[in-house]
TORTIDO-809989 format. One record per atom (N, C-alpha, C): residue in one letter; atom name; x, y, z. Coordinates in steps of 0.001 Angstrom, whole numbers, m for minus. Example, Ala and Ser with C-alpha at 12.3 -4.5 7.8 and 13.67 -1.06 7.14 Angstrom:
// TORTIDO-809989
[A, N, [13190, m5690, 7800]] [A, CA, [12300, m4500, 7800]] [A, C, [13200, m3300, 7800]] [S, N, [12850, m2250, 7080]] [S, CA, [13670, m1060, 7140]] [S, C, [12900, 30, 7870]] 
This chain:
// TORTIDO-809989
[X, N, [81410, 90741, 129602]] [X, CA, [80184, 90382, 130327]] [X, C, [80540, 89433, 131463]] [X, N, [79838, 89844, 132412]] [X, CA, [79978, 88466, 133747]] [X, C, [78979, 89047, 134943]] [X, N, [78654, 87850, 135052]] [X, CA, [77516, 87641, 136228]] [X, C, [77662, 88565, 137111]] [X, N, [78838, 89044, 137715]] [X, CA, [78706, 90229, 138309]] [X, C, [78297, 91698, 138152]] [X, N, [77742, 91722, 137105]] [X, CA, [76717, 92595, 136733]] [X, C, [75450, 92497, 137268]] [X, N, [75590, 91073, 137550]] [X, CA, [74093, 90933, 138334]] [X, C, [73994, 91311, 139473]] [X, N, [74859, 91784, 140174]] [X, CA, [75519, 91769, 141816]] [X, C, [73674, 93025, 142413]] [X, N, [73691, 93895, 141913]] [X, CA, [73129, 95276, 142305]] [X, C, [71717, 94601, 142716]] [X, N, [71339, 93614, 141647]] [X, CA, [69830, 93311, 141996]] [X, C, [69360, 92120, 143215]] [X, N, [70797, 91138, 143222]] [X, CA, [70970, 89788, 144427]] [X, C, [70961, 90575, 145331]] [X, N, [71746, 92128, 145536]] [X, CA, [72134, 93017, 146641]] [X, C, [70504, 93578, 147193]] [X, N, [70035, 93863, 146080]] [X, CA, [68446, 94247, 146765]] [X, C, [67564, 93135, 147363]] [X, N, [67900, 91861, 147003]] [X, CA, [66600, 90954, 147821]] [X, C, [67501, 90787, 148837]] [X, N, [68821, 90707, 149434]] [X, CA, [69201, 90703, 150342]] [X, C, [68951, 91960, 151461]] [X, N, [68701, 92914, 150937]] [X, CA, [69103, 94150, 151949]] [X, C, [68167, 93520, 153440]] [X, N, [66440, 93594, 153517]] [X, CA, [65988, 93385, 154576]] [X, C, [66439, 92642, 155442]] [X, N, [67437, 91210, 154842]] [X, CA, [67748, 90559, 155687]] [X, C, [68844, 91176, 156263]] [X, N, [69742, 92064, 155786]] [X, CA, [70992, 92356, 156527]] [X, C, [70720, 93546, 157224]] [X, N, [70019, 94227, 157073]] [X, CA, [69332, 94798, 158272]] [X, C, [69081, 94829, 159793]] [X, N, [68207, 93204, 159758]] [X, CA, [67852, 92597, 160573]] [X, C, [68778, 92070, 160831]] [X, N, [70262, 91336, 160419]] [X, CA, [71679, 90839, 160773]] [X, C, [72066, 92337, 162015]] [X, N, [72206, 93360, 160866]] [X, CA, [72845, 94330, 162105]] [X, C, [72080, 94757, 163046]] [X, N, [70978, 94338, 163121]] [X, CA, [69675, 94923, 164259]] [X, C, [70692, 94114, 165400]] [X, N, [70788, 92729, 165201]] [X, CA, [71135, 91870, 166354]] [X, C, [72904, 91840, 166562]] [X, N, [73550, 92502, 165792]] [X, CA, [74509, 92838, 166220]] [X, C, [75863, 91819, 165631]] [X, N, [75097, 91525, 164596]] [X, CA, [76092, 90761, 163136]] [X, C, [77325, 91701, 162870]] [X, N, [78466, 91760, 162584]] [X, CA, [79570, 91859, 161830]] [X, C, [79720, 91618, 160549]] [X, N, [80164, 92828, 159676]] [X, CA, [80513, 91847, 158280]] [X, C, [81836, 91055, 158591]] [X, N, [82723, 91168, 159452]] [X, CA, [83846, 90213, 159788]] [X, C, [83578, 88885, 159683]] [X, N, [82180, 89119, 160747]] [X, CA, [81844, 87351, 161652]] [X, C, [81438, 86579, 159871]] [X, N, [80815, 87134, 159407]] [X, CA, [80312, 86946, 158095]] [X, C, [81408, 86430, 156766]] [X, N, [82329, 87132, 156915]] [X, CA, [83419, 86899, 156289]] [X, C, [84226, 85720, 156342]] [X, N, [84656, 85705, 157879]] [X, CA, [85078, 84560, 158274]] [X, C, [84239, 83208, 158079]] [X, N, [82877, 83238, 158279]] [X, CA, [82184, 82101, 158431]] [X, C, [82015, 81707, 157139]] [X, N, [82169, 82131, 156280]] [X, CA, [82294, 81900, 154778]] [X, C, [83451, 81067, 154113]] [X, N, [84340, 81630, 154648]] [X, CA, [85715, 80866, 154440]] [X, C, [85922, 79761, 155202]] [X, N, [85401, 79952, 156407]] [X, CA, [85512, 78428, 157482]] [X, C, [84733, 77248, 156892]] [X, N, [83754, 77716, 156109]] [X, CA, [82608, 76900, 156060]] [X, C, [83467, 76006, 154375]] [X, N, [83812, 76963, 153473]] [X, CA, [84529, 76907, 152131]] [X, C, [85486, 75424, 152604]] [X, N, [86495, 76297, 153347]] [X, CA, [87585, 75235, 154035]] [X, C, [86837, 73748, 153974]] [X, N, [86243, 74094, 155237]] [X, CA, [85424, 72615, 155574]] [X, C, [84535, 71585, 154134]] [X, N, [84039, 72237, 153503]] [X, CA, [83716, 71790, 152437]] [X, C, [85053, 71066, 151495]] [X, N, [85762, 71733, 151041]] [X, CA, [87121, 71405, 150577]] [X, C, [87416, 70411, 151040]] [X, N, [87918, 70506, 152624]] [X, CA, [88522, 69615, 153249]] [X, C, [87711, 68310, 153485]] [X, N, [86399, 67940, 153255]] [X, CA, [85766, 66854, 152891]] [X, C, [85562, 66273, 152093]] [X, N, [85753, 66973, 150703]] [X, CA, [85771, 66897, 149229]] [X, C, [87058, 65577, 149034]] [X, N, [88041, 66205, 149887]] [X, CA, [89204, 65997, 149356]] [X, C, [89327, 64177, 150284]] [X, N, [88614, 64130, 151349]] [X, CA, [88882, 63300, 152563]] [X, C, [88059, 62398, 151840]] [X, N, [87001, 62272, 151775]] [X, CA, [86019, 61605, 150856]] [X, C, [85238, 62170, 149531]] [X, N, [85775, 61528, 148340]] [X, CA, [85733, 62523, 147088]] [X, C, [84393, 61377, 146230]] [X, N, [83370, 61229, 147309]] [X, CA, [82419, 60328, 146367]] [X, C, [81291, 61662, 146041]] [X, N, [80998, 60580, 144683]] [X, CA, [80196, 61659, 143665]] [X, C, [79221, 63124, 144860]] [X, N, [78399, 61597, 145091]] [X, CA, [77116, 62322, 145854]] [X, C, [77534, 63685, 146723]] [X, N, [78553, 63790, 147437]] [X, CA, [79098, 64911, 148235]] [X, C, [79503, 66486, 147339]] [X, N, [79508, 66093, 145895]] [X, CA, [80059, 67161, 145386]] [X, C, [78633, 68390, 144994]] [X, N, [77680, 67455, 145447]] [X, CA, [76427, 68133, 145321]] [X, C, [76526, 69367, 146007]] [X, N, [77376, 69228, 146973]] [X, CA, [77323, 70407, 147996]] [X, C, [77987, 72184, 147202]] [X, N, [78642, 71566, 145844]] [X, CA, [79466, 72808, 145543]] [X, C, [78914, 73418, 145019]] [X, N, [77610, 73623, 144003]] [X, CA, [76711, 74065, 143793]] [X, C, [76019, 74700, 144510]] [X, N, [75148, 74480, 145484]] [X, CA, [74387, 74484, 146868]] [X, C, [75228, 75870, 147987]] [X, N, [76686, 75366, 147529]] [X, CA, [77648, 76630, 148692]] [X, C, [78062, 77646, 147974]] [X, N, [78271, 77382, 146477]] [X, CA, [78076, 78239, 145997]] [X, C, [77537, 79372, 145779]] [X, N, [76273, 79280, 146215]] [X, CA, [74903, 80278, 145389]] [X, C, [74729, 81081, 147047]] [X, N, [75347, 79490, 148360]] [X, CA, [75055, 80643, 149184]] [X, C, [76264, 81923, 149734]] [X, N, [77217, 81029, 149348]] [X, CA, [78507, 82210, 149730]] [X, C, [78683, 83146, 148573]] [X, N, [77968, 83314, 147432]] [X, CA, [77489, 85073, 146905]] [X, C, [76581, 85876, 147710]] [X, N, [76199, 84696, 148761]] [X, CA, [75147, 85444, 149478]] [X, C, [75584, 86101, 150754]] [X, N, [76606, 85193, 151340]] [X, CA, [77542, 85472, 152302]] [X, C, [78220, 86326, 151887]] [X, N, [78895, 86722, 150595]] [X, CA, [79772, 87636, 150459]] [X, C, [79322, 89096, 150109]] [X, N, [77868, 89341, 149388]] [X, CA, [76983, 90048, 149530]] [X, C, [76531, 91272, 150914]] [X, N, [76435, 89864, 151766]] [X, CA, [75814, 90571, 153100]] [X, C, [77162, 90893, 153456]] [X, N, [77725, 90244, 153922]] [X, CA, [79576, 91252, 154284]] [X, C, [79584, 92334, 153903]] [X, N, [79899, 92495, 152568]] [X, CA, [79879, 93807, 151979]] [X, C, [78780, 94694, 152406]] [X, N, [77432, 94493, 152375]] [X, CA, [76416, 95826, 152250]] [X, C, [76480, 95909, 154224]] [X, N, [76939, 94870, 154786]] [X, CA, [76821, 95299, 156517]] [X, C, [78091, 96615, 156148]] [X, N, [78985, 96082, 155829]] [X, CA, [80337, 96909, 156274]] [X, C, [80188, 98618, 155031]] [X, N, [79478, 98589, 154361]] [X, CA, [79106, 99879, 153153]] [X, C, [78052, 100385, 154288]] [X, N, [76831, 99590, 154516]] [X, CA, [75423, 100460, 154671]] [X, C, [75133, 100285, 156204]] [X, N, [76083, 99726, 156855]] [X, CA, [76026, 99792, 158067]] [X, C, [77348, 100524, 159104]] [X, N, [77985, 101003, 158907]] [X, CA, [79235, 101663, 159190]] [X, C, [80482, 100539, 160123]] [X, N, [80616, 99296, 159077]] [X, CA, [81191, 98456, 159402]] [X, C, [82775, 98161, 158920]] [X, N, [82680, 99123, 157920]] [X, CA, [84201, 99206, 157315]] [X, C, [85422, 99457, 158023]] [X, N, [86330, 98829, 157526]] [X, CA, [87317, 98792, 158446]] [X, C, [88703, 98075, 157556]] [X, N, [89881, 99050, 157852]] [X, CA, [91065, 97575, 157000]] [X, C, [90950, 97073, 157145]] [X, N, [91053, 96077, 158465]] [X, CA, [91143, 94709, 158534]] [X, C, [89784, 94102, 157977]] [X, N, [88903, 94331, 157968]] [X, CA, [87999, 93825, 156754]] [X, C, [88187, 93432, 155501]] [X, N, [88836, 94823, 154819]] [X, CA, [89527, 94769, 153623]] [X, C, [90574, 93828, 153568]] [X, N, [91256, 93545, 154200]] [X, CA, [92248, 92356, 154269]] [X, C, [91523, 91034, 154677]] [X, N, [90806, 90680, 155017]] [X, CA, [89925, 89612, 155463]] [X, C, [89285, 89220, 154430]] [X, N, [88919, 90254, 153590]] [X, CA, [87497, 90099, 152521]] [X, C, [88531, 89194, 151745]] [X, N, [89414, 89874, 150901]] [X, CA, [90314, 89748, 150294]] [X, C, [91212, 88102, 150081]] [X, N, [91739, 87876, 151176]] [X, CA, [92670, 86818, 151606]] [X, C, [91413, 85661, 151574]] [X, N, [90412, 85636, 152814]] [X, CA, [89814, 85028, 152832]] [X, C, [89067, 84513, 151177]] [X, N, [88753, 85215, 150174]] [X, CA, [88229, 85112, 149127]] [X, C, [89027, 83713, 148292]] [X, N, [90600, 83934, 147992]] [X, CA, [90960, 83125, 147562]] [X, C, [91642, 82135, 147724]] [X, N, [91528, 82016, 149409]] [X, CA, [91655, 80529, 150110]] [X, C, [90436, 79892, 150164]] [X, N, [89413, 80599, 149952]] [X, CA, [88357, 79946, 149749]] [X, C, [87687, 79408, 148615]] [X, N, [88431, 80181, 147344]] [X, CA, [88456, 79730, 145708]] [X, C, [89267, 78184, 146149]] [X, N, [90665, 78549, 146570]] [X, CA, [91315, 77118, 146223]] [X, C, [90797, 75994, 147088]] [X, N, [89971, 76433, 148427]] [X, CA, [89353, 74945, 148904]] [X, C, [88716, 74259, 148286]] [X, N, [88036, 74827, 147502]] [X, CA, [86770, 74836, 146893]] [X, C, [86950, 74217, 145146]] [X, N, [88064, 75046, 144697]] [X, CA, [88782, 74395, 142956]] [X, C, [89364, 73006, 143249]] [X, N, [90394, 72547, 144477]] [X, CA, [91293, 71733, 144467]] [X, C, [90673, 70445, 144324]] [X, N, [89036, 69526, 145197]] [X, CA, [89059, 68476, 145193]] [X, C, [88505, 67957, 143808]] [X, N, [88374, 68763, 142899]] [X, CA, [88183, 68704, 141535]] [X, C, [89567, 67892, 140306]] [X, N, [90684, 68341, 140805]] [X, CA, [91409, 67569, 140571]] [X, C, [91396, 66264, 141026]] [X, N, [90941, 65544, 141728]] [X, CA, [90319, 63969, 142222]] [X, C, [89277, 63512, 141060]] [X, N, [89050, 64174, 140275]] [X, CA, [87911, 63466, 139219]] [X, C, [88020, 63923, 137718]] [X, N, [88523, 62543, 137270]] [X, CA, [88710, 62349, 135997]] [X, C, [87789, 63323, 135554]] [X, N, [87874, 63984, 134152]] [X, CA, [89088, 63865, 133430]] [X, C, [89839, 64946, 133527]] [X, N, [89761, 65859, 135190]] [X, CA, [90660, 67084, 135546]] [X, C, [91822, 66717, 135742]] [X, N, [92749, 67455, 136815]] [X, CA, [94119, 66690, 136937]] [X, C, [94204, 67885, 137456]] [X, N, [95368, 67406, 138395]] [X, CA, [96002, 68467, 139400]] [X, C, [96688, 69173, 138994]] [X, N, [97561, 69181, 138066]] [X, CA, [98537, 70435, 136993]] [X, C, [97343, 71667, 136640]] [X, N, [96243, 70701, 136000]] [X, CA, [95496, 72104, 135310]] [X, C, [94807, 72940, 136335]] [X, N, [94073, 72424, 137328]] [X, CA, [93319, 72491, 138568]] [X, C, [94539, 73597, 139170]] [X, N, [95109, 72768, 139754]] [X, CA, [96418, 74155, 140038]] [X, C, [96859, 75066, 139506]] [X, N, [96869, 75433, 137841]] [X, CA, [96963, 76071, 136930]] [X, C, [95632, 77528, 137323]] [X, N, [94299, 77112, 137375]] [X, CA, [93469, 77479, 137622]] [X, C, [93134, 78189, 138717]] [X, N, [93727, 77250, 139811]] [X, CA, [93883, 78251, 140940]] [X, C, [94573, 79129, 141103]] [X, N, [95981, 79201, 140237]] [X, CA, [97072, 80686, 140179]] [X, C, [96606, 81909, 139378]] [X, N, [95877, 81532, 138466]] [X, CA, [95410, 82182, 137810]] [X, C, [94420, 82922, 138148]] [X, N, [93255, 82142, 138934]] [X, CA, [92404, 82943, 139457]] [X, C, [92665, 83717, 140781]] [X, N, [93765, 83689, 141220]] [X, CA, [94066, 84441, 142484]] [X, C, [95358, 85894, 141662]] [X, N, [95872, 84976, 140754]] [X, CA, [96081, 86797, 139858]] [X, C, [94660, 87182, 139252]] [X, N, [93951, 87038, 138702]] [X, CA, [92901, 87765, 138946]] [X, C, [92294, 88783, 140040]] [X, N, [92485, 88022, 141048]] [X, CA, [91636, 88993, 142256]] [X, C, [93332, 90357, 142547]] [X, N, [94817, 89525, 142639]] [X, CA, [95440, 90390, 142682]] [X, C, [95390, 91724, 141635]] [X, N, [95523, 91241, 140536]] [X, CA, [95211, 92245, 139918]] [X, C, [93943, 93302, 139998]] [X, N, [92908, 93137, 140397]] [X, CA, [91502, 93857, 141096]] [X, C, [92185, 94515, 141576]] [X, N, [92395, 93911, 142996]] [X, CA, [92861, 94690, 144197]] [X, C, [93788, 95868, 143678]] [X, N, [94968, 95624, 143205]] [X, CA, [95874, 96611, 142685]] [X, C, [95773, 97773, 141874]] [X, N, [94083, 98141, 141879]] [X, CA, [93293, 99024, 141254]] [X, C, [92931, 99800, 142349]] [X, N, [93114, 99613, 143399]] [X, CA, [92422, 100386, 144650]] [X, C, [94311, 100983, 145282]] [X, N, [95442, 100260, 145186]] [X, CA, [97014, 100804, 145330]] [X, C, [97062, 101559, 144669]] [X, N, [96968, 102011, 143332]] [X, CA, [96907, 103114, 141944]] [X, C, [95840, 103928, 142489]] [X, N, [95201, 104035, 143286]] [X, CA, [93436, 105110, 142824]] [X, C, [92638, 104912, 142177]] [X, N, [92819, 103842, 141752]] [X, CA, [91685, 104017, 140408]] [X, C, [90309, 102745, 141173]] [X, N, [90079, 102261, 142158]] [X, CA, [89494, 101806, 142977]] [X, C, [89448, 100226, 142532]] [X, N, [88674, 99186, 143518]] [X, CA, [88629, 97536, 142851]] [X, C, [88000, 97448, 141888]] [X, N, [88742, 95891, 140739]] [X, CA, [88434, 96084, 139788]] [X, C, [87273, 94959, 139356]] [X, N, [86545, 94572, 138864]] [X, CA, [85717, 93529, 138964]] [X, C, [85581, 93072, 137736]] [X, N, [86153, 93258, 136488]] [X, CA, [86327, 93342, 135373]] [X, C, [86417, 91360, 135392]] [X, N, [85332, 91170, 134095]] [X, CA, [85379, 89574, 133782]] [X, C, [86529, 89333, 132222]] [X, N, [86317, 88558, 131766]] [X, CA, [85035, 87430, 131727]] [X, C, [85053, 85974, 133061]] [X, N, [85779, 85899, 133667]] [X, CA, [85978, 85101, 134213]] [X, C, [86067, 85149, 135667]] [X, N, [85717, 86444, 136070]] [X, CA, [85968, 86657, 137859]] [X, C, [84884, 85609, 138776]] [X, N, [85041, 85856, 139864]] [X, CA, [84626, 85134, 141221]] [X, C, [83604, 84621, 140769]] [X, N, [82006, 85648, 140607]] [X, CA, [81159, 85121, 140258]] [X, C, [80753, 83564, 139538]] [X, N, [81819, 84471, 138371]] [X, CA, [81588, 83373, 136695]] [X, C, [82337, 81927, 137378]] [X, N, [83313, 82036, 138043]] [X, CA, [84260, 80572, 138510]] [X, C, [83136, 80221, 139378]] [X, N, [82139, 80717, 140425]] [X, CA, [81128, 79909, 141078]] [X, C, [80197, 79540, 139964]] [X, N, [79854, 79923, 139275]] [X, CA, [78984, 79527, 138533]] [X, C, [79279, 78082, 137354]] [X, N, [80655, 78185, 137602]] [X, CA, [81318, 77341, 136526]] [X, C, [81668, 76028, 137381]] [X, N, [82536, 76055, 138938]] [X, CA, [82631, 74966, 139271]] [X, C, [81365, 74450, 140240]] [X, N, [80537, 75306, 140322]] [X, CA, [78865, 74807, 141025]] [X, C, [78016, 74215, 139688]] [X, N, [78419, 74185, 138608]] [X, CA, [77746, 73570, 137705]] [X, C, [78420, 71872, 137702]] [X, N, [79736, 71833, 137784]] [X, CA, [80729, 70624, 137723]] [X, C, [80499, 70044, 138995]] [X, N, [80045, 70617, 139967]] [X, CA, [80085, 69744, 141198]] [X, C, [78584, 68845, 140779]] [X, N, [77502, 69651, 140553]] [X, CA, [76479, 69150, 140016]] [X, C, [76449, 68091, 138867]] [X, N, [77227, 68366, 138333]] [X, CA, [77792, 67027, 136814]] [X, C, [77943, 66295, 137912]] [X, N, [79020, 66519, 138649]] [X, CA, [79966, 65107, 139254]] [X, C, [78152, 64155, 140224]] [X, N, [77663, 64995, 140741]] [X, CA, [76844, 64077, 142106]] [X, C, [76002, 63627, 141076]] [X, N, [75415, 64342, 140117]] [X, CA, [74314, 63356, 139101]] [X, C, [74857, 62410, 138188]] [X, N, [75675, 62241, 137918]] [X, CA, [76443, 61006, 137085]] [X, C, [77522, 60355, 137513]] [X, N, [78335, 60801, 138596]] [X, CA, [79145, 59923, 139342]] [X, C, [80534, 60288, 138805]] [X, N, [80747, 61441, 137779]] [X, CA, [82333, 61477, 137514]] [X, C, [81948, 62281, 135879]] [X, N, [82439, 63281, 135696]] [X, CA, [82584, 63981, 134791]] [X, C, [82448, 63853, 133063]] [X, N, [82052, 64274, 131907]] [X, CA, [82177, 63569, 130898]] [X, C, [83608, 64129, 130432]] [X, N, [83961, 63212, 129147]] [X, CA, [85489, 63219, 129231]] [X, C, [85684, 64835, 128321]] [X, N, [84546, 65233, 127381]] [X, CA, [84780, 66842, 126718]] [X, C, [84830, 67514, 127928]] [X, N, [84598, 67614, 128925]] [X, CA, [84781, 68619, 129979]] [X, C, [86339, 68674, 130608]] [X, N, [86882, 67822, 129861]] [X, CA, [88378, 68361, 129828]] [X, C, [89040, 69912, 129084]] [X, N, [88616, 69635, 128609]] [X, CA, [88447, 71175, 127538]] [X, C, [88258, 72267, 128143]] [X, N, [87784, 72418, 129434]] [X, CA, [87105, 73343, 129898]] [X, C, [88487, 74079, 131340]] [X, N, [89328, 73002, 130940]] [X, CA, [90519, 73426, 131858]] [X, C, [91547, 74937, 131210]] [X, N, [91217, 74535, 129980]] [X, CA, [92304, 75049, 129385]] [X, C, [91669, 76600, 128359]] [X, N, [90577, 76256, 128602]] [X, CA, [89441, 77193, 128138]] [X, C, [89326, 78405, 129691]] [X, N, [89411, 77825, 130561]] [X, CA, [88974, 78831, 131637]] [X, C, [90450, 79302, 131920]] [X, N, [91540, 78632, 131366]] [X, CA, [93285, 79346, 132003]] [X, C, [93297, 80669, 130858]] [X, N, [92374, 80415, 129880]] [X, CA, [92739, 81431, 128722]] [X, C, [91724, 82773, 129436]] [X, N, [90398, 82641, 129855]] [X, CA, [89509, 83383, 130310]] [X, C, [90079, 84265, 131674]] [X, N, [90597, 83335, 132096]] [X, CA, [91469, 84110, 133360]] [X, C, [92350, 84960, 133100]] [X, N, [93319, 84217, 131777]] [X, CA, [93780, 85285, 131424]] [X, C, [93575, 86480, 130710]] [X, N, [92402, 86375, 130024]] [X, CA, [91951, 87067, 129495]] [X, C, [91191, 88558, 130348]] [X, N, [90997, 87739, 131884]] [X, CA, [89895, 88697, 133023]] [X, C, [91611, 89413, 133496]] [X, N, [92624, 89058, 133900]] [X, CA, [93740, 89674, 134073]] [X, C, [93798, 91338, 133442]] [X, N, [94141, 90599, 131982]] [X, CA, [94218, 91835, 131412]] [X, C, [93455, 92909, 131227]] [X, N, [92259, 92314, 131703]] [X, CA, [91201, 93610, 131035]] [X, C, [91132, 94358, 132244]] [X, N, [91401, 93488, 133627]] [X, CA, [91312, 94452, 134765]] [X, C, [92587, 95271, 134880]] [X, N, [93646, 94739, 134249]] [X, CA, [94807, 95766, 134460]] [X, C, [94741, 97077, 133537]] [X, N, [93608, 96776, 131924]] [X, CA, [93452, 97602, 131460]] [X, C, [92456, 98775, 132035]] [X, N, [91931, 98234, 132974]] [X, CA, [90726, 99169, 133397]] [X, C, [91465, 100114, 134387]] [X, N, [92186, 99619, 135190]] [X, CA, [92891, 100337, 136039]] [X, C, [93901, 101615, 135612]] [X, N, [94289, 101001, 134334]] [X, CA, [95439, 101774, 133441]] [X, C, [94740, 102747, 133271]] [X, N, [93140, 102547, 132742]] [X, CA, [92425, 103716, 132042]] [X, C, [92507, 105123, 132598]] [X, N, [92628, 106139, 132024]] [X, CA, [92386, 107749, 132660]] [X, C, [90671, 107956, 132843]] [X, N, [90040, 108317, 134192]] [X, CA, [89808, 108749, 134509]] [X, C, [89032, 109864, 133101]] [X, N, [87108, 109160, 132565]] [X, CA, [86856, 110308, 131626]] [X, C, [86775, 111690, 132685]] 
């Protein structure tokens, strides 16, 4: 199970608006990019000034870059926007924008930069492994428990801990070593899906 099951129905209250994006002559590129620029920048403030109140924002960018990543996709599917270099954009951009976004988390007790970094390798074999479902034929893989979605949902909840109480409780350490197992756990099941024959 994972939130990205939910993807089909966020995709329908979005459509009118992306519509009206390609009426005026939007890109899923420009879209792509501005997602990751914006990720970056967030990160890179996180990290510059790591007081509570600011982490409010990871929550908040969260919910909207499913939204950003949403409209990318249905411009470049339902608008005849597809293109490799998209596919390479979508892609790359995705998990430089996981690690802007995971890293200033290691700045607040009781995370730490080993596990935090741990987290970020892991979740970028995740997406490698996806991808490597579309090299085989067998197309991308989106297979959880732990993909893109579920990690926004998981560190937009922690950014929210951090700005309402000022610094993490100390059981939410647990949750480092709990999500390296889930990752690994989303690994395998996408490599199993890929493996699968074709009913």
């Amino acid at each position: 199970m994972s939130i990205y099951k939910l993807k089909s129905s966020f995709q329908a209250l979005l459509r009118p608006m992306v519509g009206r994006l390609a009426a005026i002559g939007m890109t899923a590129n420009q879209v792509t990019l501005a997602a990751a620029f914006i990720s970056i920048a967030i990160g890179a403030l996180l990290i510059v000034r790591p007081e509570p109140g600011l982490f409010a924002l990871v929550p908040l960018w969260m919910f909207l870059r499913m939204a950003f990543n949403a409209v990318d996709g249905m411009l470049a599917r339902e608008h005849g926007q597809q293109s490799a270099l998209g596919g390479y954009l979508n892609e790359i951009t995705d998990v430089v924008s996981d690690a802007a976004l995971y890293i200033p988390f290691a700045l607040v007790a009781p995370f730490s930069l080993p596990w935090i970094s741990t987290i970020i390798f892991l979740a970028t074999l995740t997406e490698f492994a996806g991808v490597l479902g579309v090299a085989h034929g067998k197309g991308r893989n989106y297979e959880g428990p732990m993909g893109k979605s579920d990690r926004a949902a998981l560190f937009g909840a922690l950014g929210a801990l951090v700005a309402m109480f000022d610094t993490l409780p100390d059981w939410t350490w647990h949750l480092q070593p709990m999500a390296c197992v889930l990752l690994i756990w989303t690994v395998v099941n996408r490599v199993r899906m890929g493996l699968r024959d074709p009913d």
